[in-house]
C-alpha positions as CSV (number, residue, x, y, z in Angstrom):
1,X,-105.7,-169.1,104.9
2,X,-103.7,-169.9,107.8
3,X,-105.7,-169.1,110.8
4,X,-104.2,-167.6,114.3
5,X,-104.5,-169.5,117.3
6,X,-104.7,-166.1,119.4
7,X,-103.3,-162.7,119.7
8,X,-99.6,-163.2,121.2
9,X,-99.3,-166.3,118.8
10,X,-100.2,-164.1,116.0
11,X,-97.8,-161.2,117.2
12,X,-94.9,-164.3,117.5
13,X,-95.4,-166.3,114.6
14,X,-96.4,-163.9,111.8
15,X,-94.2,-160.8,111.4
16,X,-90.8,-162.6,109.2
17,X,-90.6,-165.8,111.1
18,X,-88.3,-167.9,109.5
19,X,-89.7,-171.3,111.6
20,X,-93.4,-170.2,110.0
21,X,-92.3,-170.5,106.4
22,X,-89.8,-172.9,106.7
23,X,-93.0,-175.1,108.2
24,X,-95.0,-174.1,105.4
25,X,-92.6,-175.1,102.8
26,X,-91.9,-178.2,104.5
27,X,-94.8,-179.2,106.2
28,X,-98.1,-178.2,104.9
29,X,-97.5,-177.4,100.9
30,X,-96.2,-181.1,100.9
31,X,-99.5,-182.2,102.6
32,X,-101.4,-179.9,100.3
33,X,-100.0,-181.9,97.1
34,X,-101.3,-184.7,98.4
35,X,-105.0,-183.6,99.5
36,X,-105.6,-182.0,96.6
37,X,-102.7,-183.1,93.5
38,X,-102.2,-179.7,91.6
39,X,-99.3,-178.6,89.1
40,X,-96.9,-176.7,91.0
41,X,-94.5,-174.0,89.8
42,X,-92.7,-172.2,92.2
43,X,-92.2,-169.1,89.9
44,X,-96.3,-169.2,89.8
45,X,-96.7,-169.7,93.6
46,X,-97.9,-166.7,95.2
47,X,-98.2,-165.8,99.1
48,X,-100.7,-163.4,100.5
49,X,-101.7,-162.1,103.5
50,X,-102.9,-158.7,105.0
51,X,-101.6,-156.8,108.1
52,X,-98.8,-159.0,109.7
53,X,-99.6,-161.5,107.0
54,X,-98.9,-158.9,104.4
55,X,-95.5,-158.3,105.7
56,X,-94.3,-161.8,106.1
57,X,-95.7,-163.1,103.3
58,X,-93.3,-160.2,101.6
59,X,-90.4,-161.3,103.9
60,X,-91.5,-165.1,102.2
61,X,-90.8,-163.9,98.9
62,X,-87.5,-162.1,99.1
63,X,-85.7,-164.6,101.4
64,X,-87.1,-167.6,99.9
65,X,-86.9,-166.7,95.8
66,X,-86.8,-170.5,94.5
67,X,-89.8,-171.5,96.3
68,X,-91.9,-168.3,95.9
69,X,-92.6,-166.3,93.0
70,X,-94.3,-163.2,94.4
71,X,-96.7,-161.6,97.1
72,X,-99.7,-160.4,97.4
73,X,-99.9,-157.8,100.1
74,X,-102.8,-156.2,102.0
75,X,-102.7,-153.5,104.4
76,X,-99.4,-154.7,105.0
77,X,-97.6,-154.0,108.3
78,X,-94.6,-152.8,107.2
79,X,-93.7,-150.2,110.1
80,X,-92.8,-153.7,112.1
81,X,-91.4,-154.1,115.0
82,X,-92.0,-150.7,116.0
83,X,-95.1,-149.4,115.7
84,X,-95.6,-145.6,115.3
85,X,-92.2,-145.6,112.9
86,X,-92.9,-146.1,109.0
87,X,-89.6,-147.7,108.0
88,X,-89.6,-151.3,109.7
89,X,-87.4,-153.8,109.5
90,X,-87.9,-155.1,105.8
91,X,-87.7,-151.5,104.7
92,X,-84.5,-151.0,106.4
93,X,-82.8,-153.9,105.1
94,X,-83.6,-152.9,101.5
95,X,-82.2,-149.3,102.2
96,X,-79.1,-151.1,103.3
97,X,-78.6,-153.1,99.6
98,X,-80.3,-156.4,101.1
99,X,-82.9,-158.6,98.7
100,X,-80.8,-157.8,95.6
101,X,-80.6,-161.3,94.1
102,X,-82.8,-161.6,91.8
103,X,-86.2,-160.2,90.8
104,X,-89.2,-160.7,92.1
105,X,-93.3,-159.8,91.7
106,X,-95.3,-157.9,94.6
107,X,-98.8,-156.5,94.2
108,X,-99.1,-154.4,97.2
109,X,-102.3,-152.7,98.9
110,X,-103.2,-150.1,101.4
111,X,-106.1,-147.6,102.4
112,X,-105.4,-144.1,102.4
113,X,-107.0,-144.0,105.8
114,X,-104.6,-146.3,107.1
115,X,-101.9,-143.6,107.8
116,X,-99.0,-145.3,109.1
117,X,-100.0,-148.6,107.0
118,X,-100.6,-146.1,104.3
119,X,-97.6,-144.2,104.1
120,X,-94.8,-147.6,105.2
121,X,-96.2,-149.3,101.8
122,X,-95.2,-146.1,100.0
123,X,-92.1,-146.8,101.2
124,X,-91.5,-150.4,100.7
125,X,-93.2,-149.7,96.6
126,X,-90.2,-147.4,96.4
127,X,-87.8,-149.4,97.8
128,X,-88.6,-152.4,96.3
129,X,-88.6,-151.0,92.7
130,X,-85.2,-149.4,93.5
131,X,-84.0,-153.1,94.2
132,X,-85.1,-153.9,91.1
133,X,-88.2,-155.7,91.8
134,X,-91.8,-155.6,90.3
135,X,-93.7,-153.9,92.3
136,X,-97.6,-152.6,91.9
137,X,-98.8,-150.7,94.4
138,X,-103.0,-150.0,94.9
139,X,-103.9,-147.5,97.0
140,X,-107.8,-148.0,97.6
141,X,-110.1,-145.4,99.6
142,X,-110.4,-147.8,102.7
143,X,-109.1,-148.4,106.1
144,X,-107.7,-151.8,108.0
145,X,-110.9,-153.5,106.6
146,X,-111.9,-157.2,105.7
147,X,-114.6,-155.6,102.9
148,X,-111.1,-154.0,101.3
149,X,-109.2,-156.5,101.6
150,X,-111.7,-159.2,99.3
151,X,-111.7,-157.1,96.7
152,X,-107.6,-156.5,97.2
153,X,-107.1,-160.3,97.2
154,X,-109.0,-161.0,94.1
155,X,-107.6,-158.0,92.2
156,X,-104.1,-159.0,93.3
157,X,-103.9,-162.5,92.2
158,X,-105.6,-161.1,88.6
159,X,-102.9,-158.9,88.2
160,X,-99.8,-161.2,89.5
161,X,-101.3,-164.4,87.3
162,X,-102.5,-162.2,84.4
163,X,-99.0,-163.4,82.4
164,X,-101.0,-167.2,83.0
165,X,-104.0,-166.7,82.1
């Protein structure tokens, strides 16, 4: 529930930053332990985001596998950094044998009227499964939409915690 501060902040600090999640890991979960103590596993703690925060919070999971045990990802932006091309960055690095180490859990969601969106999650399922990861994929009769995207979050975090509850 990290909120932007405006659009070219967004466009900077979202898509695989390493400096965002290094803060987050450094900075805010340790200040979230001590507002509200909780029981912490790090093969439990999930990331989530949709658009740019669906593909970083992706990126989170597969260059920071101690800390994060999986991802839930929304509408995903996955054609990153160039739009109009399906196969972004993440995409390209699995192709080339990258985010082999070890397995991890995605729950990944798009609208079948998000074309582009639609089509580059198609490709990271398929990738990620061939790289040995976990990997559900929803696709939901939507667009890029906030109404899609509550339901997507909620569903999501059911089906990555079902093994906990």
């Amino acid at each position: 529930m990290i909120d932007i501060i405006d659009r070219d902040h967004r466009s900077r600090e979202r898509p695989c930053n390493p400096e965002f999640w290094l803060a987050l890991q450094e900075e805010l979960l340790p200040q979230l332990q001590g507002w509200a103590p909780h029981r912490s596993s790090d093969a439990d703690t999930l990331v989530s985001g949709q658009c740019f925060g669906g593909l970083s919070s992706v990126y989170a999971v597969l260059n920071w596998l101690q800390r994060f045990g999986g991802a839930v990802s929304l509408s995903g932006s996955f054609w990153w950094p160039e739009r109009g091309q399906p196969n972004g960055r993440v995409i390209q690095q699995l192709k080339q044998g990258a985010f082999r180490d070890a397995p991890s859990r995605f729950y990944l969601e798009a609208g079948r009227r998000e074309h582009l969106i639609f089509k580059a999650n198609q490709q990271l399922k398929q990738d990620l499964s061939a790289a040995g990861h976990q990997v559900l994929f929803h696709p939901v009769d939507g667009g890029h939409d906030a109404l899609c995207w509550l339901v997507g979050l909620l569903n999501g975090l059911k089906a990555m915690w079902q093994h906990i509850l």
